[in-house]
C-alpha positions in Angstrom: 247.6 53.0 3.9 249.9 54.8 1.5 253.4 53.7 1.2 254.6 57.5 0.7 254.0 58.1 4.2 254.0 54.9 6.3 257.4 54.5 7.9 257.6 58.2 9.3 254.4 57.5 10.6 255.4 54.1 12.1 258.5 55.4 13.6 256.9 58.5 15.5 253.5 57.1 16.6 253.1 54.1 19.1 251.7 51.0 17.4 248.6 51.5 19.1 248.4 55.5 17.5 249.7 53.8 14.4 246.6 51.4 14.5 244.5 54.5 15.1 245.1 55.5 12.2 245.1 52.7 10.0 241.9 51.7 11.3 240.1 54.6 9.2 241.3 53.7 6.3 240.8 57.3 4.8 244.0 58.3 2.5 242.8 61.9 2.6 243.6 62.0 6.5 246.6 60.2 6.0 248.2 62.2 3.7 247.0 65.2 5.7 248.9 63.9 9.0 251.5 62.4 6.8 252.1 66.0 5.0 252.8 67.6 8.1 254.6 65.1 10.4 257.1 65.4 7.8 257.2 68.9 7.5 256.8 70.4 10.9 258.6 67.4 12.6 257.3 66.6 15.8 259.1 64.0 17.9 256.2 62.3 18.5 252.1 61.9 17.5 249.7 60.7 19.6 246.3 59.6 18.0 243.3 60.3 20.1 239.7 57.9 19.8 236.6 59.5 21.7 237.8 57.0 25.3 237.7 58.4 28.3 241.6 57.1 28.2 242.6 59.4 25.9 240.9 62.4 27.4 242.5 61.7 30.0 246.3 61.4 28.8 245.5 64.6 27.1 244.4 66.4 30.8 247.3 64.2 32.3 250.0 65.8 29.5 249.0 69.3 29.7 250.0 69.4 33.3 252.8 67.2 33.0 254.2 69.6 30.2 253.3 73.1 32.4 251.0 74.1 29.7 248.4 73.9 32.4 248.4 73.9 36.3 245.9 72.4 39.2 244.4 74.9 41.1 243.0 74.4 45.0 239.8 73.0 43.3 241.8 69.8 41.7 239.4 69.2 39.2 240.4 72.7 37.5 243.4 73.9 35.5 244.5 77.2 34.9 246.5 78.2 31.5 248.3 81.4 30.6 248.9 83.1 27.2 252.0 85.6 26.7 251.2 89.1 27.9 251.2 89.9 24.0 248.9 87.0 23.0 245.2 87.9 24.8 242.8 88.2 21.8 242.4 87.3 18.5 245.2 88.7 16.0 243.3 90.2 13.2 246.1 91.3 11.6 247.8 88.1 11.5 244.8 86.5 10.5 244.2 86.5 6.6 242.4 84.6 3.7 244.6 83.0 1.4 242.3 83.7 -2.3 243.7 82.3 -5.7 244.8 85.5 -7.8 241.9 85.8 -10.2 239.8 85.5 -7.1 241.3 88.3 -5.1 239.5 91.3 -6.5 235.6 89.8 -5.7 236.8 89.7 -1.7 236.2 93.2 -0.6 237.5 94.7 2.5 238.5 90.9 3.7 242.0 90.8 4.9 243.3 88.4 2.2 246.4 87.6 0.8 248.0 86.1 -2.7 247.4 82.4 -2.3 250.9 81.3 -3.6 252.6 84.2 -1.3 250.5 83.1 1.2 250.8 79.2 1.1 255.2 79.9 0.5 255.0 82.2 3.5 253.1 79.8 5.7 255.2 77.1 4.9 258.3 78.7 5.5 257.3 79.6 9.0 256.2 76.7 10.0 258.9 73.9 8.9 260.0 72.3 11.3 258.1 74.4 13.9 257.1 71.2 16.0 261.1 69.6 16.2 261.3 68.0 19.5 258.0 68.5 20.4 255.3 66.1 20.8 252.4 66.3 18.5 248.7 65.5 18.7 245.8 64.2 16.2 242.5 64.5 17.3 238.8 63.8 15.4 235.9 66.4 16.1 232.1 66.8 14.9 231.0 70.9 14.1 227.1 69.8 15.4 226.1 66.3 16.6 227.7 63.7 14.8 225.8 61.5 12.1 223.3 64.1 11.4 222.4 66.3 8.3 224.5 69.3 10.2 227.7 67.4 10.6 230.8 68.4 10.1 233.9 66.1 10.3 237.1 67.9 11.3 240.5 67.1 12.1 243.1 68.9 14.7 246.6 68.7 14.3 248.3 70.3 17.4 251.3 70.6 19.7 249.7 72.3 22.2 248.1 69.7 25.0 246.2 72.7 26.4 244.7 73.2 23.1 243.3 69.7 22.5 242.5 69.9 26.5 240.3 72.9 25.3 238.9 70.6 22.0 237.9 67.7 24.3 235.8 70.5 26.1 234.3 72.0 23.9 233.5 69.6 20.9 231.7 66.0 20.4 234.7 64.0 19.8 233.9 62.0 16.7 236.6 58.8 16.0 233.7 56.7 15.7 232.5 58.9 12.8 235.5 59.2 10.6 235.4 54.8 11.2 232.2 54.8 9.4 232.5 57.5 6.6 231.7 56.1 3.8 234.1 55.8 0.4 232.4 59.4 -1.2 232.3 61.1 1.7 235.8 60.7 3.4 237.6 63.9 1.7 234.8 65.7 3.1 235.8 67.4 6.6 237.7 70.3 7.8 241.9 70.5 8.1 243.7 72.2 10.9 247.2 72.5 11.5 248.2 74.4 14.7 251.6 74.4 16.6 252.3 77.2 19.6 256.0 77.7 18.4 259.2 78.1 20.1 258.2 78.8 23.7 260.0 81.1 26.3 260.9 80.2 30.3 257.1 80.6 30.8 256.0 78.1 28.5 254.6 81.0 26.2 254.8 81.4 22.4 257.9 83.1 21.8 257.9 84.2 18.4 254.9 86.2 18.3 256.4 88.1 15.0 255.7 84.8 13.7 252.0 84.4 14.4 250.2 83.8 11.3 246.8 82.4 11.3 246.1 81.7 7.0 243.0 80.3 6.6 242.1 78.3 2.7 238.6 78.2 2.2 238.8 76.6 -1.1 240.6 73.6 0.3 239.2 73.6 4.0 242.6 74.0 5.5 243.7 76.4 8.3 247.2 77.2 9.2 247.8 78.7 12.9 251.6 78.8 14.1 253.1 80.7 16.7 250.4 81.3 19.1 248.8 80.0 22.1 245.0 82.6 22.7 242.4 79.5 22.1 240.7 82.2 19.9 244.0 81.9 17.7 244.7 78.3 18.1 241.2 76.2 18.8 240.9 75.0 15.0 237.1 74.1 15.7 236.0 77.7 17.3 236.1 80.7 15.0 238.9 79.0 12.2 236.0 76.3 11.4 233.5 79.1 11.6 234.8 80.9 9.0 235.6 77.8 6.3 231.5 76.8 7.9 230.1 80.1 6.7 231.9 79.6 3.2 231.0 76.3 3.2 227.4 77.3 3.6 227.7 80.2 1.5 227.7 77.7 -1.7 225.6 75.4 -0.3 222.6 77.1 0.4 222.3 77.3 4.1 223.8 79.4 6.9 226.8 79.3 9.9 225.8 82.2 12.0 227.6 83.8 15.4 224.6 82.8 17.5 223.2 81.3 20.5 219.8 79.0 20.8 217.7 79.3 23.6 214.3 78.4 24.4 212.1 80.6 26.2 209.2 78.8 28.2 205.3 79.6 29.3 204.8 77.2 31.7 201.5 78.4 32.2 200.2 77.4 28.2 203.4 74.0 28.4 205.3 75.8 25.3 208.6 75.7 24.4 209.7 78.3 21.7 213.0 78.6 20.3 215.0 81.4 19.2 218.7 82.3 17.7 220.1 85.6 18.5 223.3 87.6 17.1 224.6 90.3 19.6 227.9 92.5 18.8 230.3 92.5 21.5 229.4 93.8 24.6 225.5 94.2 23.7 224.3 91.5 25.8 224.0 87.7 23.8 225.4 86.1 26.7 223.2 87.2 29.3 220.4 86.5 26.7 221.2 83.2 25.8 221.3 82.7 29.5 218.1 84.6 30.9 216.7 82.9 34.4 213.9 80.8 33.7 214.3 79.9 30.3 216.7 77.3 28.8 220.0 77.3 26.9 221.0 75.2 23.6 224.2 76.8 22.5 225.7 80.1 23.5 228.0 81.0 20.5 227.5 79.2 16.8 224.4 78.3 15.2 224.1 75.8 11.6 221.0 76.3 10.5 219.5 74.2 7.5 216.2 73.3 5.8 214.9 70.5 6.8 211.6 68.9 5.8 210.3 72.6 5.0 211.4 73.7 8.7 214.4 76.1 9.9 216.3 74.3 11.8 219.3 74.9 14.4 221.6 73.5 15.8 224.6 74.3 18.2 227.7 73.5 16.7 229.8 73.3 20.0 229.5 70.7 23.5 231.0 73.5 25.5 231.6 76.8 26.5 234.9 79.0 25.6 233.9 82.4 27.9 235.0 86.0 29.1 234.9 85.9 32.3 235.4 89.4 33.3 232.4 90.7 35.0 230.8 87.0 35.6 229.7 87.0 39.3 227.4 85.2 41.8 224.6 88.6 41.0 224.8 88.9 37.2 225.4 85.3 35.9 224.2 83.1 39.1 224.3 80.3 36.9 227.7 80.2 34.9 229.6 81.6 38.4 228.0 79.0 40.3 229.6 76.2 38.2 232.8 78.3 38.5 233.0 77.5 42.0 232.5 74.1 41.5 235.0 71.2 41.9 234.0 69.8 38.4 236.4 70.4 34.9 237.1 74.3 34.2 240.0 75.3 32.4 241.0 79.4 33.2 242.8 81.2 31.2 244.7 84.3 31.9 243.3 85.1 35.1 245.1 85.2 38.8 246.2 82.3 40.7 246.0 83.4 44.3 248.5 82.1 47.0 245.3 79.9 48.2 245.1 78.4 44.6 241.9 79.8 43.6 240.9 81.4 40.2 240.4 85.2 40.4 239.3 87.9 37.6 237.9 91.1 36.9 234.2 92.1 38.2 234.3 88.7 39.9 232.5 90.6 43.0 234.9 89.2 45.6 237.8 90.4 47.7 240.8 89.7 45.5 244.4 89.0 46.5 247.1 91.4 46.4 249.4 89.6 45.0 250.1 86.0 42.6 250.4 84.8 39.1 249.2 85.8 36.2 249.4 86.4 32.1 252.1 89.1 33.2 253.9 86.6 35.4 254.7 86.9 39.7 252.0 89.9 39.8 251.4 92.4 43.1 248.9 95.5 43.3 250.3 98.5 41.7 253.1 96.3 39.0 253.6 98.1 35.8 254.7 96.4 32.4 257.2 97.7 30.3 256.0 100.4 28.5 254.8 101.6 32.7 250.8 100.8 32.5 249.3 99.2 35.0 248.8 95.7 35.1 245.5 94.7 36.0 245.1 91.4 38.2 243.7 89.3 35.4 243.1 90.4 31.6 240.1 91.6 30.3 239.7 88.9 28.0 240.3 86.0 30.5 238.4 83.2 29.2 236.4 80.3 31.1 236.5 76.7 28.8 233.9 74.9 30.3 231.6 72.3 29.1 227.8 73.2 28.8 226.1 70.5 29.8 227.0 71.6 33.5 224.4 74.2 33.2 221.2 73.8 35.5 219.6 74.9 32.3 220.6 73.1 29.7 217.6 71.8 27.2 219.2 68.5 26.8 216.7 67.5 24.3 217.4 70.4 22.1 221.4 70.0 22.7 221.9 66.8 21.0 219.1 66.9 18.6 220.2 65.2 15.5 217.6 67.7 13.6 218.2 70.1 16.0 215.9 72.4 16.9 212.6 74.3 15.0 213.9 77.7 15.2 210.5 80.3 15.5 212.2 84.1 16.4 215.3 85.7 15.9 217.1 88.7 17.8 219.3 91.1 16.5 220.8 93.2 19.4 222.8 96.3 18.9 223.7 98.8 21.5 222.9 102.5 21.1 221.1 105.5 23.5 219.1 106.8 21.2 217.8 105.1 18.2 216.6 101.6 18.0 213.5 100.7 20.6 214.0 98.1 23.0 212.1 95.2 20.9 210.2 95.7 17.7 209.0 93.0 15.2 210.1 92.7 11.5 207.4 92.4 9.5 209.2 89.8 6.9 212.1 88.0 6.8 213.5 89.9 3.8 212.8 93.5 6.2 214.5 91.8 9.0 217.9 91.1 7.4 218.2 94.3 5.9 217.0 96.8 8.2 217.2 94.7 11.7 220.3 92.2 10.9 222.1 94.3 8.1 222.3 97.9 10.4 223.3 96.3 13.7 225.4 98.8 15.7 227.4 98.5 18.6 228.1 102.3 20.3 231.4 103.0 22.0 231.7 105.1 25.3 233.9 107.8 26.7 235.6 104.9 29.0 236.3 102.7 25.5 237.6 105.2 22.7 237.7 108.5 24.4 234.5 109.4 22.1 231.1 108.9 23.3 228.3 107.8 20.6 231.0 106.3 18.2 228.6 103.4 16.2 230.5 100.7 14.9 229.3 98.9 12.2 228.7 95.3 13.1 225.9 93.4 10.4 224.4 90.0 11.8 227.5 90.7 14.9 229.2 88.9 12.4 232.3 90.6 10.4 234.5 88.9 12.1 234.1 85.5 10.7 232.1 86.2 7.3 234.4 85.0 4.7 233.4 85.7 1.7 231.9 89.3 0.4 229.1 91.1 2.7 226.7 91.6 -0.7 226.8 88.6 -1.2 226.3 87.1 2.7 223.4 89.3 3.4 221.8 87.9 0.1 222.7 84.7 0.9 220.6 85.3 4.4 217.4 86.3 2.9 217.3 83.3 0.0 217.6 81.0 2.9 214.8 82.3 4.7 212.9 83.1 2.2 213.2 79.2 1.2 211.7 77.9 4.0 207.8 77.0 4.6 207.3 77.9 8.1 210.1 80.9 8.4 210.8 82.4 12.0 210.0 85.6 13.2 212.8 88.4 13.8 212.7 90.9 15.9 215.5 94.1 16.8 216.4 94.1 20.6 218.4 97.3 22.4 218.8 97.2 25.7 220.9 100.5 26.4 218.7 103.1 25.6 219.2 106.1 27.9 216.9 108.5 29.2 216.8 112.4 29.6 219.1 112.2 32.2 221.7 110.1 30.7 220.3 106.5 32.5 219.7 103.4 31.1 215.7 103.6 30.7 215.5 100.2 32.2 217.0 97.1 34.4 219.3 94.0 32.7 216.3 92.0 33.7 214.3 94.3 31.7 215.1 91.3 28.6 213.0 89.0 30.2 210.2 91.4 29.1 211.2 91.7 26.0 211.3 88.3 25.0 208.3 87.3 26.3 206.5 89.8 24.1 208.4 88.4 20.9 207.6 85.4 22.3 204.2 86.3 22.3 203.3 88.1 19.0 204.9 84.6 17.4 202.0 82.7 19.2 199.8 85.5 17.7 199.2 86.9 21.3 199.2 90.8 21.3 198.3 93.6 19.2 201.1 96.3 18.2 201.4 99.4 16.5 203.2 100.1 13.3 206.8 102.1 12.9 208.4 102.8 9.3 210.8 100.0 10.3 208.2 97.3 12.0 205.7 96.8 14.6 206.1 97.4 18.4 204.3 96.4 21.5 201.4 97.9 23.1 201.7 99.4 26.7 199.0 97.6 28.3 200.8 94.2 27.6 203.9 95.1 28.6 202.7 96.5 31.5 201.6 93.0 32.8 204.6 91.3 31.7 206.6 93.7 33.7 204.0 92.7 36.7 203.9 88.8 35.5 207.9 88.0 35.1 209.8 90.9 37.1 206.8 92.3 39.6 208.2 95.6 38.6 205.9 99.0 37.3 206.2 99.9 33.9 205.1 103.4 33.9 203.2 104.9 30.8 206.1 107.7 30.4 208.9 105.8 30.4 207.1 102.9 27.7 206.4 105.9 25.4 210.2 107.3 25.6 211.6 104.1 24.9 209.0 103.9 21.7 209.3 106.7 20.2 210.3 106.7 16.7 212.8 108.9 15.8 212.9 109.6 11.9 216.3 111.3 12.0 218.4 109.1 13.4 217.0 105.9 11.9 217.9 108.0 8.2 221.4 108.7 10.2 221.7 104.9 10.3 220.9 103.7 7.4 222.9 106.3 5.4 225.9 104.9 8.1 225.2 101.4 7.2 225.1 102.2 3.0 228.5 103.8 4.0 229.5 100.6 5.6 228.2 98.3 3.0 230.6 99.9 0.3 233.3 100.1 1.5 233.0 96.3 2.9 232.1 95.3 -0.4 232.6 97.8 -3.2 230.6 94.6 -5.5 227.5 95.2 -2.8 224.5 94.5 -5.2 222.5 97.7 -6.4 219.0 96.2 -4.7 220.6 95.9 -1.1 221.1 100.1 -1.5 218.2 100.6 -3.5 216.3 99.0 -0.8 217.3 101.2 1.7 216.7 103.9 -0.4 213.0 103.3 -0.4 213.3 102.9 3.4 214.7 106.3 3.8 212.2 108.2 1.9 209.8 105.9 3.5 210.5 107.7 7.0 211.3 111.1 5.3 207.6 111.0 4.5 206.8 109.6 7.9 208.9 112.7 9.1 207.1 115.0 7.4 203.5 114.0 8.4 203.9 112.8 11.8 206.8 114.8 12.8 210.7 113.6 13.6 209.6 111.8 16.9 206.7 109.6 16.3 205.1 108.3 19.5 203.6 105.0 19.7 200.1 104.5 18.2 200.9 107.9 16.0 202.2 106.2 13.0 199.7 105.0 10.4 200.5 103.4 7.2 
């Protein structure tokens, strides 16, 4: 080990954290810890190995140190957040880009990387003083594989490593045997919650920064507690992954794997999907019958030829508003279990039970919440109503509880071949329910590149509002959009045996203003996409794909749901409509430049053709095309 650190770190860690970290013998993680400890001066650090021992001081310490609580189910904890720390803080949250750098970043929230790096320091010296600090080693994807990852977390928060031993493959062993070229090579995070209040909750919110260096793989979070904030491996390691990626030649997406099964023919098909908020990836990922591989991030790479998946997480980090025994049978059934759950920023009842929004129970009237002692009818302090858990109350949970877990595909080294992909967006009136791509390059840029999500009346006070949302990904994409979606087709394009992809809405509404069909309804849809990639059903041309016939959806309406699927309602929800699919490109060129004023000239000239494409359609077959009408 270095000299230039060795005492501090002998004098704050236990021998036996002390011999932790000696044991790797990796100078880059040394100096990393070593930086730090001296820097934001925690009283203590505690090295973590991937025992069962040291899970459980972690568990033990976040109740010990009120960060979390036992609730009447003693395997389950409950945390709260501040009433002003329930999401993630966009704002707060920037890139720090060298200078000659800055202009090529577009729209990205970014900032001067000296201002950035003085400011971050500033804020957070000496941020950890009395407390005590932990180090922990994680895997992004199964460790010792071509996906892996390596990453380090350096917290003060024991809720938050609580939350890492959850939901990531702990991975001491790995950093043991790196080998001498590859030990610089994982990801940094540095993460402290702050000065906290009489609640245990981040005081300084002012002071909530999240900075994130993608050119050294570093991410500073201070002054918050939201796991969305303060979980280096969730959305922080995302966004350094899809960099990372970005110059490597394969892709970090925001998607789940699943495997849909025909029992009937013994297959097993796999398929990645990307879903904006709200437009149903969830209850995708987790359709009855079929199986689930990962519900959040994909890494997808070439190997041998193949396109390959796998999920980057062990767990589950959920919004629970809305989860109940009817809609998610499987996910609320573990709830109730007495197995390891951590809840967040939902109501403790005076019986000790976890309760949240659309849980589909009788709820209390009264206990404790983000907000603090909470009865029916409190207000805050600006007089709103304070609901008896947040919106955003989260579920940390790990996956392999799940009845339907494909174990074989969840800790695939090679993961998983990946043969269809869904895009899902949510609007009433444009996109059909399921319609097939007929390339890869056709399904990035008019499936994945136009993905919408539409606002109600209820949300925004404006009903139809589309908000832009390519591959349901904007969040995290951390380098230009031009440049991304390009990125997306090369990879594709690069592989021998490239999957399928497919557009999914399921909120189109009739005449009267109703959703056309049932939630269940998916199941249909799938199974048709499922289908066509076996080379199973016949379909009709559109001017932006191919979409199913009625007869086979028919049966797989009778086969999967023993519903009817009348005639009418099949050739509402397939009619092409010219107009608004022109309406949404011309949104999404509008997007694209002002995302990325350096978008290249093909992505628009592309969808140029497209829309003179159905301009022509428009004026030969009319502005609403029926199925079957359409000819090429």
């Amino acid at each position: 080990m270095s000299p230039k650190y060795e005492a501090l770190l002998r004098n704050i860690m236990s021998p036996d954290s002390f011999g932790k970290l000696a044991a790797l013998k990796n100078p880059w993680v040394t100096d990393f810890v070593g930086f730090f400890a001296e820097h934001c001066a925690p009283k203590s650090i505690y090295v973590c190995d991937d025992s069962e021992k040291d899970v459980q001081y972690v568990r033990d310490q976040a109740l010990a140190k009120g960060e979390e609580e036992r609730l009447a189910n003693p395997a389950q904890t409950i945390h709260w957040d501040g009433y002003c720390d329930q999401g993630r803080d966009k704002n707060g949250t920037r890139f720090m880009v060298y200078k000659e750098n800055l202009a090529d970043m577009g729209a990205l929230n970014t900032i001067e990387y000296e201002k950035g790096y003085a400011e971050i320091m500033d804020i957070s010296r000496g941020i950890m003083k009395g407390k005590d600090a932990i180090l922990q080693f994680f895997s992004e994807g199964p460790t010792e594989s071509p996906f892996t990852i390596p990453c380090v977390q350096f917290t003060d928060s024991w809720y938050v490593a609580h939350s890492e031993f959850i939901l990531y493959r702990s991975a001491y062993h790995h950093f043991l045997g790196m080998k001498e070229g590859e030990k610089s090579g994982f990801f940094r995070f540095i993460h402290s919650a702050g000065a906290l209040d009489e609640r245990n909750c981040t005081d300084n919110l002012d002071q909530r920064r999240i900075y994130m260096d993608t050119q050294n793989n570093i991410v500073y979070s201070m002054n918050n507690q939201y796991a969305g904030n303060s979980v280096g491996l969730k959305k922080h390691s995302m966004r350094l992954a899809i960099n990372k990626a970005g110059k490597e030649g394969w892709l970090c997406e925001h998607m789940f794997i699943m495997a849909a099964l025909d029992r009937e023919k013994g297959r097993k098909t796999y398929f990645c999907g990307a879903y904006p908020s709200a437009c149903g990836k969830t209850s995708t990922a987790m359709i009855p019958g079929e199986q689930i591989v990962g519900d959040d991030i994909a890494y997808f790479r070439n190997i041998g030829g193949e396109f390959r998946a796998v999920n980057v997480e062990f767990g589950m980090f959920g919004i629970i508003k809305d989860v109940n025994a009817k809609d998610d049978p499987l996910i609320f059934e573990n709830l109730m279990k007495n197995q390891e759950v951590i809840f967040s920023n939902v109501l403790r009842g005076p019986d000790g039970k976890p309760y949240w929004l659309g849980m589909g129970v009788k709820t209390p009237e009264e206990g404790r919440n983000h907000f603090g002692r909470w009865r029916k009818g409190i207000k805050d302090d600006k007089g709103k109503d304070v609901p008896l858990a947040h919106g955003n109350a989260r579920y940390t949970m790990r996956l392999d509880y799940l009845a339907n877990i494909d174990k074989e595909g969840f800790e695939a080294k090679n993961g998983v071949k990946v043969e269809g992909i869904l895009y899902g967006g949510r609007d009433s009136d444009t996109t059909v329910p399921v319609e097939e791509s007929p390339n890869w390059k056709d399904g990035i840029l008019l499936k994945a590149a136009t993905l919408e999500s539409e606002t109600t009346s209820a949300t925004l006070g404006a009903e139809g509002v589309r908000d832009a949302s390519p591959m349901a990904n904007m969040d995290f994409v951390s380098y230009p959009l031009g440049r991304y979606t390009l990125n997306n087709i090369a990879f594709g394009e690069s592989v021998k045996d490239c999957p399928k992809i497919f557009s999914n809405n399921y909120f189109m509404r009739g005449p009267d203003g109703n959703f056309m069909t049932s939630k269940l309804a998916k199941k249909v849809w799938l199974h048709w996409a499922e289908g066509r990639i076996h080379g199973e059903y016949d379909t009709y041309d559109t001017p932006t794909g191919k979409i199913p016939r009625y007869a086979d959806l028919k049966a797989l309406f009778k086969k999967h749901l023993n519903e009817e699927f009348s005639e009418a309602d099949y050739s509402y929800l397939f009619t092409f409509r010219c107009t608004k699919w022109i309406e949404k490109l011309e949104r999404t060129k509008a997007f694209y430049a002002k995302a990325d004023p350096n978008t290249p000239k093909e992505i628009f000239d592309y969808w140029d053709r497209a829309i003179t494409r159905i301009k022509a359609a428009r004026e030969r077959f009319g502005d609403e095309i029926k199925p079957g009408v359409y000819k090429i």
